[in-house]
C-alpha positions in Angstrom: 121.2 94.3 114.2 117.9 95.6 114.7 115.9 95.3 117.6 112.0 94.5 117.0 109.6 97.0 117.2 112.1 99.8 115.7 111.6 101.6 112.2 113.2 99.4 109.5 115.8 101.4 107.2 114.8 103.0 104.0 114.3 101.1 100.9 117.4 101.3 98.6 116.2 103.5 95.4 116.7 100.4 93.3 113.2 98.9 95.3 111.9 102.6 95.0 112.3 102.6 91.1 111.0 99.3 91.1 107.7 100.2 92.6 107.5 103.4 91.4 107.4 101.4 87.4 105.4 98.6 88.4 102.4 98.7 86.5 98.7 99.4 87.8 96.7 96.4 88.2 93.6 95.5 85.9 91.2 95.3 89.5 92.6 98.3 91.3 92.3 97.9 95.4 90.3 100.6 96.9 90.3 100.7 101.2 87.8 102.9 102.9 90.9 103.8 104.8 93.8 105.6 104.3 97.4 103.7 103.9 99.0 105.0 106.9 102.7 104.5 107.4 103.7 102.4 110.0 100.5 100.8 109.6 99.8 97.1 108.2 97.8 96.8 105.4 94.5 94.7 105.4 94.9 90.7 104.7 92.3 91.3 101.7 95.6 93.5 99.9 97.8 91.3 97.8 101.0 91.9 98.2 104.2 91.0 95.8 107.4 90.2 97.0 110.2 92.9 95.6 112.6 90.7 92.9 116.1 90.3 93.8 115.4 92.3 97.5 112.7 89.9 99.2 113.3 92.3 102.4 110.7 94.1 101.1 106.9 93.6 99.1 105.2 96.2 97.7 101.3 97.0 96.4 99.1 99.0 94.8 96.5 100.3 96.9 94.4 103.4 96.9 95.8 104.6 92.9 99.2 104.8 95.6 102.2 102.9 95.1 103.6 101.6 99.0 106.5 99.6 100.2 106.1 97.1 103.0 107.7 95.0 105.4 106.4 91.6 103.9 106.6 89.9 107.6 104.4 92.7 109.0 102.8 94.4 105.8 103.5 97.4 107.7 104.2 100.3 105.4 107.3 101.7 104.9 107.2 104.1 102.2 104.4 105.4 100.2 105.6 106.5 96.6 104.6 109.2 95.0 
């Protein structure tokens, strides 16, 4: 069980492949700041819920592909 606050594990490689072939969006998101990992992205970013794995939610932001923790929209991964 893991204890709040503490790194969540990896995403398995089918969430990876799954955000790595999403496609790009027609209105791309553009942040004056950088995604940071371990950071939470901004309200204003849409995130979607990963199919069949809704432990994690990904997005576009930045022309980079990211993973996050949909309670926290920290990132967890950025793909490259």
């Amino acid at each position: 069980m893991a204890v709040a606050g503490t790194a969540i594990d990896p995403p398995p490689e089918r969430v990876v492949t799954y955000v790595r072939e999403a496609p790009m969006p027609i209105e791309p998101v553009i942040l004056e700041e950088k995604v940071v990992l371990g950071e939470a992205l901004p309200t204003a970013v849409a995130v979607k819920q990963v199919p069949e794995n809704p432990k994690y939610s990904c997005a576009i932001v930045n022309k980079q592909r990211v993973i996050v923790e949909p309670s926290s929209r920290k990132v967890i991964q950025v793909i490259d």
